[in-house]
ZAMI-975904 format. One record per residue (C-alpha): residue number from 1; residue in one letter; y, z, x. Coordinates in Angstrom, 3 decimals. Each point is the difference from the previous one (the first is absolute). Layout:
<zavexs>
<zavex><i>NUM</i><aa>A</aa><north>Y</north><up>Z</up><east>X</east></zavex>
...
</zavexs>
This chain:
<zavexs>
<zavex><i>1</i><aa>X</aa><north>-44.110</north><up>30.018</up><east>17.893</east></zavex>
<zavex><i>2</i><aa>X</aa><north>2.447</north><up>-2.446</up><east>1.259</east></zavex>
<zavex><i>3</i><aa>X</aa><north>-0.757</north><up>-2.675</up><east>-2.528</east></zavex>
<zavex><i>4</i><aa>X</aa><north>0.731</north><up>2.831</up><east>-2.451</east></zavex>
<zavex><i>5</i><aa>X</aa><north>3.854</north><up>0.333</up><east>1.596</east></zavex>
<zavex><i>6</i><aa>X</aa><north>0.325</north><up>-3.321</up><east>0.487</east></zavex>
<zavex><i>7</i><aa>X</aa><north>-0.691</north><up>-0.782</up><east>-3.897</east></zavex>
<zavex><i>8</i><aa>X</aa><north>2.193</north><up>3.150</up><east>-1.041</east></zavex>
<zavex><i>9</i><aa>X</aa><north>3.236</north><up>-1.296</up><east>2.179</east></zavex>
<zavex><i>10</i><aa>X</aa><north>-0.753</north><up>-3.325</up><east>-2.097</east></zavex>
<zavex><i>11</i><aa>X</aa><north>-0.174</north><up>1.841</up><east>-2.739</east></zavex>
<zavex><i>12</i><aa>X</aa><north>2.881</north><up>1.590</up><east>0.666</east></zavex>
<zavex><i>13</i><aa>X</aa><north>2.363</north><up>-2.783</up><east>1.257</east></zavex>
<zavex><i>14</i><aa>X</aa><north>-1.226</north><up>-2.021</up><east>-3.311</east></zavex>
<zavex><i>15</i><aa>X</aa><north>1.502</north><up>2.753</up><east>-1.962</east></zavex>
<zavex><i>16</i><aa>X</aa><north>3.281</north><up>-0.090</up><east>1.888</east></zavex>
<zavex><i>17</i><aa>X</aa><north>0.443</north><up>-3.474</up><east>-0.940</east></zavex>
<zavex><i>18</i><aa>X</aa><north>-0.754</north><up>0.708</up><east>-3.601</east></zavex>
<zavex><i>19</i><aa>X</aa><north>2.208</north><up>2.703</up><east>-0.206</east></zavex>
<zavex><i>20</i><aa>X</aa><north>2.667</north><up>-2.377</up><east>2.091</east></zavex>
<zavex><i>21</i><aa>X</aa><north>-0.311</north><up>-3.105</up><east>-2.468</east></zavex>
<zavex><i>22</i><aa>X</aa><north>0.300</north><up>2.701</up><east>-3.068</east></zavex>
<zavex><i>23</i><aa>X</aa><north>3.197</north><up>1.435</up><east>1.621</east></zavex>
<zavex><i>24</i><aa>X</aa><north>1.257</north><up>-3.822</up><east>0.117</east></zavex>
<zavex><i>25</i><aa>X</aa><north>-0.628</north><up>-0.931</up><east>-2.892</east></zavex>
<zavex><i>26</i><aa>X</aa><north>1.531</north><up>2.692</up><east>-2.021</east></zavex>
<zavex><i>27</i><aa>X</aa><north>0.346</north><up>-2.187</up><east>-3.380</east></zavex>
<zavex><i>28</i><aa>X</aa><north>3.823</north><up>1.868</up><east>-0.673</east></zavex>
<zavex><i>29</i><aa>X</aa><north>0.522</north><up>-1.187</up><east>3.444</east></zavex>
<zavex><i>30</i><aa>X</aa><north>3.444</north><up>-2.010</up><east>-0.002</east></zavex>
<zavex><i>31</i><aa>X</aa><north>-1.466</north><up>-3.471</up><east>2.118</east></zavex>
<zavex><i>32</i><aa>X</aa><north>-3.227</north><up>0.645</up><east>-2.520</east></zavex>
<zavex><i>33</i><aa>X</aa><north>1.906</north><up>-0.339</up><east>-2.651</east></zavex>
<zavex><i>34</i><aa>X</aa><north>2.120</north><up>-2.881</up><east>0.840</east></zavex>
<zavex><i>35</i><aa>X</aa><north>-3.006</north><up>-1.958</up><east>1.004</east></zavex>
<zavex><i>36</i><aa>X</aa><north>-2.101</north><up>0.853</up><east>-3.372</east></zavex>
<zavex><i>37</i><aa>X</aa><north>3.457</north><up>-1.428</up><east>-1.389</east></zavex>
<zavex><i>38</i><aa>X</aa><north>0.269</north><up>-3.290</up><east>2.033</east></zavex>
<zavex><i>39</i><aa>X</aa><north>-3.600</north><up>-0.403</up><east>-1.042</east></zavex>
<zavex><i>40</i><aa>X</aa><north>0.297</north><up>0.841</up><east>-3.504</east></zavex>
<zavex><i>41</i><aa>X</aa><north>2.806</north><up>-2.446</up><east>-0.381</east></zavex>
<zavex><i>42</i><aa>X</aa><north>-1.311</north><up>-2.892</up><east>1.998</east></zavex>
<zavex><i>43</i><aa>X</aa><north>-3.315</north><up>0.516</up><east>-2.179</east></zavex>
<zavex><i>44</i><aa>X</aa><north>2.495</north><up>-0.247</up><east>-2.853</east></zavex>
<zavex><i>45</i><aa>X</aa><north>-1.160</north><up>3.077</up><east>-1.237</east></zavex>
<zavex><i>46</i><aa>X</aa><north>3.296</north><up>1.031</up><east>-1.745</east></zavex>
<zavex><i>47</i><aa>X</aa><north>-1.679</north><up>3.475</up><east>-1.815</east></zavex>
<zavex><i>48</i><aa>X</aa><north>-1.130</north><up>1.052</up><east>3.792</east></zavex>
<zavex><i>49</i><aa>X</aa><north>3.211</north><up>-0.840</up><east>1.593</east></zavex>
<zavex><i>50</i><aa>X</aa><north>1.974</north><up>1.740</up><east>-2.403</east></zavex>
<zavex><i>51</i><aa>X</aa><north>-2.058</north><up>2.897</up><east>-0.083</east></zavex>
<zavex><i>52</i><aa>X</aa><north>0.975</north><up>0.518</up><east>3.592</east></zavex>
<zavex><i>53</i><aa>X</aa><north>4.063</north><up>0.853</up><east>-0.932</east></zavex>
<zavex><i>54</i><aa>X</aa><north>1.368</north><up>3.221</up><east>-0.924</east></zavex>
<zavex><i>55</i><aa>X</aa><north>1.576</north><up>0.462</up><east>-3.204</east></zavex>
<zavex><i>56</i><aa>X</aa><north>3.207</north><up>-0.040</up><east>1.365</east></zavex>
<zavex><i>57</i><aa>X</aa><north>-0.280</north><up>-2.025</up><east>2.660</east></zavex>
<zavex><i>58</i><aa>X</aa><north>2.932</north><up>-2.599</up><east>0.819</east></zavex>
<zavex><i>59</i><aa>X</aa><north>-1.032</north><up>-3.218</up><east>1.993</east></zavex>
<zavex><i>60</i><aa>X</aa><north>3.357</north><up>-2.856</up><east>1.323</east></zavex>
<zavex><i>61</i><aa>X</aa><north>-1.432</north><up>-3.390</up><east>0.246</east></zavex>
<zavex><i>62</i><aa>X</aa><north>1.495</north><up>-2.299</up><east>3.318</east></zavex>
<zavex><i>63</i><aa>X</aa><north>2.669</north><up>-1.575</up><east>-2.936</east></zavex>
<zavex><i>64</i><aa>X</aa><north>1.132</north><up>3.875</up><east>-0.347</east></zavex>
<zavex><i>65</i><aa>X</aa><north>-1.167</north><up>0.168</up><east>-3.560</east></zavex>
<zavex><i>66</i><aa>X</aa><north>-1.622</north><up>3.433</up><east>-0.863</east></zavex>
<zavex><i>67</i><aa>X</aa><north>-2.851</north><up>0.721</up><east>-2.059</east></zavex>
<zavex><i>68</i><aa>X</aa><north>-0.624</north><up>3.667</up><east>-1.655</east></zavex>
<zavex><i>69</i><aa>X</aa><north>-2.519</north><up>1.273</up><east>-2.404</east></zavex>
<zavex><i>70</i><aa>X</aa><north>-3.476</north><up>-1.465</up><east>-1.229</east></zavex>
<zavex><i>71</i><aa>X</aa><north>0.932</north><up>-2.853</up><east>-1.956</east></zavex>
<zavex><i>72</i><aa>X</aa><north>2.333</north><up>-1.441</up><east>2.858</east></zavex>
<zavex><i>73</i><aa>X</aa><north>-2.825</north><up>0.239</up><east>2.301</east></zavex>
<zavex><i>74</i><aa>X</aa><north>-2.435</north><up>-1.590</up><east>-2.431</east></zavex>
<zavex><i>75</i><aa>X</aa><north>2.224</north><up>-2.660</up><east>-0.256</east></zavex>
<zavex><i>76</i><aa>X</aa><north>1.137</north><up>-0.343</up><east>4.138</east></zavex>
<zavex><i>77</i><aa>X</aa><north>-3.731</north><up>-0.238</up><east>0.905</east></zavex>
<zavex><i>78</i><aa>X</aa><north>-0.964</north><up>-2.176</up><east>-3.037</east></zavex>
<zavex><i>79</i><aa>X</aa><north>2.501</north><up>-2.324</up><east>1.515</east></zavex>
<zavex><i>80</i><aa>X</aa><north>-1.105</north><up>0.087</up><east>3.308</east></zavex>
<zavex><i>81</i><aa>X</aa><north>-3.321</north><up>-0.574</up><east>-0.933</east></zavex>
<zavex><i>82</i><aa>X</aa><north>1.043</north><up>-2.958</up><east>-2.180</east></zavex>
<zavex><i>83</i><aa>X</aa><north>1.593</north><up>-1.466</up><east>3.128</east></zavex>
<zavex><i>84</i><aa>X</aa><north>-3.294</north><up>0.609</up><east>1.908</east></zavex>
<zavex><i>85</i><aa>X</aa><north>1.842</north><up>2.221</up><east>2.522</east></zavex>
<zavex><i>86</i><aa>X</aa><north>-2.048</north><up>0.541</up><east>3.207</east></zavex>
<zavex><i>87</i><aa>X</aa><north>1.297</north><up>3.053</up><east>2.091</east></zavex>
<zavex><i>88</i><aa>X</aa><north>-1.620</north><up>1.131</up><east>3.365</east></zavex>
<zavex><i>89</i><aa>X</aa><north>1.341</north><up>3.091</up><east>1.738</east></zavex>
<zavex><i>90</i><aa>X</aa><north>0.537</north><up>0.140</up><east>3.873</east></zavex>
<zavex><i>91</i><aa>X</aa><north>1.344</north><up>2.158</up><east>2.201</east></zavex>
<zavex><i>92</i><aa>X</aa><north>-0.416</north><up>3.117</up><east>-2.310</east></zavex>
<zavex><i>93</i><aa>X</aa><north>1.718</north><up>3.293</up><east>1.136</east></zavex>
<zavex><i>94</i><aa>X</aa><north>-0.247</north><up>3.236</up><east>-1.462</east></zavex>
<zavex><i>95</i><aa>X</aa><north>2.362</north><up>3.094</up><east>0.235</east></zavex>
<zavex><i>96</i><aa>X</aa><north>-0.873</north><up>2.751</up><east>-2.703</east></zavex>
<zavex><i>97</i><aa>X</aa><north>0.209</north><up>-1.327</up><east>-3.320</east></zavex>
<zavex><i>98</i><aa>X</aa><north>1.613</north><up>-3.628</up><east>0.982</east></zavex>
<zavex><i>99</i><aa>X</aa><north>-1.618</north><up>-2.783</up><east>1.124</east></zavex>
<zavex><i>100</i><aa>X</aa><north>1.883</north><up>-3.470</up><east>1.469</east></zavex>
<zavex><i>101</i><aa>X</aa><north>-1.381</north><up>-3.151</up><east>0.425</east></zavex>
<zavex><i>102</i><aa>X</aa><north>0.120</north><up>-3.817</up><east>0.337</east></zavex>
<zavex><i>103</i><aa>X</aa><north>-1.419</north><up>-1.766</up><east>-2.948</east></zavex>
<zavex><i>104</i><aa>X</aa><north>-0.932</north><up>-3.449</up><east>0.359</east></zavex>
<zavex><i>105</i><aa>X</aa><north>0.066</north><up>-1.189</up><east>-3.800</east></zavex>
<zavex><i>106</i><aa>X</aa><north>-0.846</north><up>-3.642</up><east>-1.423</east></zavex>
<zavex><i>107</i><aa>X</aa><north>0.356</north><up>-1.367</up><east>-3.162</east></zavex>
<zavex><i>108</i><aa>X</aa><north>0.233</north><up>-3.842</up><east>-1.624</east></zavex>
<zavex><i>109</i><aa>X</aa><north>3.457</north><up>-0.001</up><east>0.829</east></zavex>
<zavex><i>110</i><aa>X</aa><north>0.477</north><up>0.757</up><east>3.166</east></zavex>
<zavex><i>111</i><aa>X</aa><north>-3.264</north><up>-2.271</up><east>0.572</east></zavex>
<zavex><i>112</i><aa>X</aa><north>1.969</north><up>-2.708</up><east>-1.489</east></zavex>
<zavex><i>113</i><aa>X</aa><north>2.804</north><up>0.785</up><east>2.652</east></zavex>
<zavex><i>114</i><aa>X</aa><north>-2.522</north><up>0.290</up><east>3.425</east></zavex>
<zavex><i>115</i><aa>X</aa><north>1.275</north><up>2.775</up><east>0.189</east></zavex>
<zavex><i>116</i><aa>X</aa><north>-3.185</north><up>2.406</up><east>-0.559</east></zavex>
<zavex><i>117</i><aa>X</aa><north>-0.469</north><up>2.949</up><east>0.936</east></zavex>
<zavex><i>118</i><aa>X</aa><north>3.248</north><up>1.328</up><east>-0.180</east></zavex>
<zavex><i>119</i><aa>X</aa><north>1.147</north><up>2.983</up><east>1.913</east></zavex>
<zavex><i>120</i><aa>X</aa><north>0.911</north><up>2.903</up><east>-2.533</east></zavex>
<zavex><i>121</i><aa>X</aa><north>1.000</north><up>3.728</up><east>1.714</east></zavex>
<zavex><i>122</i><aa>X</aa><north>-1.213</north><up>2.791</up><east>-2.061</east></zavex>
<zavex><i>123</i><aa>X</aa><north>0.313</north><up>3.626</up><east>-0.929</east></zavex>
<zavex><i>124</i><aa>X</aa><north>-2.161</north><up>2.284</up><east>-2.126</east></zavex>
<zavex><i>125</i><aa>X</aa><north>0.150</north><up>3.958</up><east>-0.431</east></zavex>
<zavex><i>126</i><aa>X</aa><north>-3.333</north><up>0.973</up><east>-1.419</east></zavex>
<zavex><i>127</i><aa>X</aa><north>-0.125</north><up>3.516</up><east>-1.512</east></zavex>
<zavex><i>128</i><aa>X</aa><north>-3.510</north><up>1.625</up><east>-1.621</east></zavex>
<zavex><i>129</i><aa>X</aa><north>-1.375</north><up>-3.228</up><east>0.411</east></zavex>
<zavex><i>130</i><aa>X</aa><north>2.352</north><up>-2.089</up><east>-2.126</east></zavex>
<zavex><i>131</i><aa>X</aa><north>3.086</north><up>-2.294</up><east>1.388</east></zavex>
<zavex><i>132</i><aa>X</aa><north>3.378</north><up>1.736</up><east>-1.087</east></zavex>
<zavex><i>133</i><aa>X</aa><north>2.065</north><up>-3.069</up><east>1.785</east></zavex>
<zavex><i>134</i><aa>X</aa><north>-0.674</north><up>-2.948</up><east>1.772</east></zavex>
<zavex><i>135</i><aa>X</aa><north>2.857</north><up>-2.282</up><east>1.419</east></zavex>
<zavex><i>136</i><aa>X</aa><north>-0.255</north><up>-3.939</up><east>1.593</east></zavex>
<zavex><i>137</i><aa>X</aa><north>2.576</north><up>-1.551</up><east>1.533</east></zavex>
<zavex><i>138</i><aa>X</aa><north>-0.032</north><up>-3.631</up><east>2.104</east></zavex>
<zavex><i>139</i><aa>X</aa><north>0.680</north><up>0.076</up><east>3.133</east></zavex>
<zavex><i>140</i><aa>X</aa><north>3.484</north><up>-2.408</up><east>0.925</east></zavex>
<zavex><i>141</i><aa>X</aa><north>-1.850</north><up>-2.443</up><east>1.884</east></zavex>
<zavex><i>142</i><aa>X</aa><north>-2.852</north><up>-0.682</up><east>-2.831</east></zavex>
<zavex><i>143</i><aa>X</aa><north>2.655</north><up>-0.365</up><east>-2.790</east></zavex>
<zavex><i>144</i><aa>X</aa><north>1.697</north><up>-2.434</up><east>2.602</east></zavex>
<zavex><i>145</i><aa>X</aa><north>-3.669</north><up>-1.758</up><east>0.124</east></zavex>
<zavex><i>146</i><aa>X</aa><north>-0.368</north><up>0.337</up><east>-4.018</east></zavex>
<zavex><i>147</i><aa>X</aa><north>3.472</north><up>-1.464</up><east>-0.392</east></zavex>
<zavex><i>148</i><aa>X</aa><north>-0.935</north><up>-3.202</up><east>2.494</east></zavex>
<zavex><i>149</i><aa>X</aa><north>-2.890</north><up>-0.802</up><east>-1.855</east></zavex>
<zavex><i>150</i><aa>X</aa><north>1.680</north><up>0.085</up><east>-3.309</east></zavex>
<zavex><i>151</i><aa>X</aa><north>2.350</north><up>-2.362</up><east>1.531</east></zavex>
<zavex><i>152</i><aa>X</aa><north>-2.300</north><up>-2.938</up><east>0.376</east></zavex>
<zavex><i>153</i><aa>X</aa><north>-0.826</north><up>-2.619</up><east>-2.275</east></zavex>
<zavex><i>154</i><aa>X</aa><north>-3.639</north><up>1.666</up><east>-0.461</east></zavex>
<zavex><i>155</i><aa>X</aa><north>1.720</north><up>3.158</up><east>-1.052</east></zavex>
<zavex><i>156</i><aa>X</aa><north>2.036</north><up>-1.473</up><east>-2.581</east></zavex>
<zavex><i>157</i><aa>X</aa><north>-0.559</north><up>0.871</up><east>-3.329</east></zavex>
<zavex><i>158</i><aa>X</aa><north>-2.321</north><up>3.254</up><east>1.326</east></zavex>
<zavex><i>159</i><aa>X</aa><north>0.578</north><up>3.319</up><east>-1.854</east></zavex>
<zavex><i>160</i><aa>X</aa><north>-0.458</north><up>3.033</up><east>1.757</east></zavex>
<zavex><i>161</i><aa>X</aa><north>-0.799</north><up>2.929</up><east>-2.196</east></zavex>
<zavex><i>162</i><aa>X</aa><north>1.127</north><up>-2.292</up><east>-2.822</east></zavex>
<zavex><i>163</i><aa>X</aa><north>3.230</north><up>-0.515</up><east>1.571</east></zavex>
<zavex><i>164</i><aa>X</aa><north>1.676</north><up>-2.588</up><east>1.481</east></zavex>
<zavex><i>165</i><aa>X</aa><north>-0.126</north><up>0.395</up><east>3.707</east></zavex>
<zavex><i>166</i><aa>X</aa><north>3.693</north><up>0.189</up><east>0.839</east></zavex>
<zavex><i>167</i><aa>X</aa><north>-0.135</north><up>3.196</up><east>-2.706</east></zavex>
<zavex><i>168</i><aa>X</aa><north>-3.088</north><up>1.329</up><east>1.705</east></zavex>
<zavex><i>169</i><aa>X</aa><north>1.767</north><up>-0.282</up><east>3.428</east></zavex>
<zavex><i>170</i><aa>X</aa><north>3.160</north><up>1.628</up><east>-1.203</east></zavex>
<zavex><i>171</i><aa>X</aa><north>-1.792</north><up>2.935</up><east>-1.375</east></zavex>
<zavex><i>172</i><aa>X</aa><north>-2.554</north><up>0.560</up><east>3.105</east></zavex>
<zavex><i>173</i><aa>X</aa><north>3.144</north><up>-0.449</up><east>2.532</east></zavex>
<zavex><i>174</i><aa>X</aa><north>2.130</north><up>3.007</up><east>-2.225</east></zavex>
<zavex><i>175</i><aa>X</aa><north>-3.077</north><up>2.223</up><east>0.057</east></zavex>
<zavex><i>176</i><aa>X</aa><north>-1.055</north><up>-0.096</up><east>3.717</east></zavex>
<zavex><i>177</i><aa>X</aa><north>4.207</north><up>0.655</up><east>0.451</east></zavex>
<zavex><i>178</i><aa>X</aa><north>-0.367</north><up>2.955</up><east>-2.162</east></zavex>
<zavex><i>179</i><aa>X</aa><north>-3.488</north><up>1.454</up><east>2.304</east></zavex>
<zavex><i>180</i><aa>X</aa><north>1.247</north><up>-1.374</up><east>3.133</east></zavex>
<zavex><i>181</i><aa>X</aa><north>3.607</north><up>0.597</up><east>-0.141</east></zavex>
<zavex><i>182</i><aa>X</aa><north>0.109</north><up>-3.421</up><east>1.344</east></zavex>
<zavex><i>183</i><aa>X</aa><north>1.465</north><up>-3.421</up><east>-1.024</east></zavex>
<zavex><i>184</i><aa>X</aa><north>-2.964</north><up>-2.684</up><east>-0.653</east></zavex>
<zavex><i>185</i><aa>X</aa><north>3.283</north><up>-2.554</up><east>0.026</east></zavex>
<zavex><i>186</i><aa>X</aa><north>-1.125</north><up>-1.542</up><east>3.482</east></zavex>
<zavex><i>187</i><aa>X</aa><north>2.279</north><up>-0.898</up><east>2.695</east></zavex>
<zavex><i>188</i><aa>X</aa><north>4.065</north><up>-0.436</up><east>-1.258</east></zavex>
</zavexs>
């Protein structure tokens, strides 16, 4: 008799778990989907990555440039794919809908620079399972780090995101101003 309640508590407690894991991996989940995302991309599965977006979804790059609509997408994660961009989130956070994060992403360029991984902050709302906006942004001191690397002799000549760096630099400092509210200028 007590092996019987013994191996119906396990039996129990097993299904708990189960029913736990299911509940946590809810696939319209918001960190769900941005992971299936991250892992579509860095597969450089484009179709799977862009599958994940909503129609009218809106995503703002860490230069402030804005993508809308399937073709833009296509082409935004054709291009990062292209570059062999690596991303890897940490820290993720999750308040309804949103989720925040810090991606680590590497690609030939900023490989080139020693610079790898850099530090990316992130924003995603995820609604029925598709991302309706997702917003990066560097933080002051890694464009400061960026910058210093693109100032050496090896990162002469480096394009970042098939720009020259001072562009790239220019771009990243007026977008983390316009998320921050801060200058990226450094000390004056």
């Amino acid at each position: 008799m007590r092996l019987r309640s013994l191996g119906g508590l396990i039996i129990v407690m097993l299904g708990a778990a189960v029913v736990s894991q299911a509940v946590e991996m809810q696939p319209d989940d918001p960190p769900a989907v941005l992971q299936r995302y991250i892992d579509a991309q860095n597969a450089g599965n484009v179709e799977a990555a862009l599958a994940l977006w909503a129609e009218n979804g809106v995503m703002t790059n860490t230069r402030g440039r804005t993508f809308t609509g399937t073709e833009e997408f296509r082409r935004f994660i054709q291009g990062n794919v292209a570059r062999k961009i690596r991303q890897e989130p940490e820290s993720i956070e999750t308040v309804g809908e949103k989720v925040t994060w810090v991606n680590r992403e590497s690609n030939d360029a900023y490989r080139k620079l020693k610079v790898a991984p850099v530090q990316q902050n992130s924003e995603i709302i995820v609604q029925e399972g598709h991302i309706t906006s997702w917003v990066n942004y560097f933080p002051a001191d890694e464009i400061a780090r960026i910058e210093q690397a693109c100032a050496t002799p090896e990162g002469q000549g480096v394009l970042l995101n098939d720009q020259p760096c001072s562009q790239f630099i220019e771009q990243a400092k007026a977008q983390t101003a316009r998320i921050t509210g801060a200058s990226t200028s450094g000390p004056r």
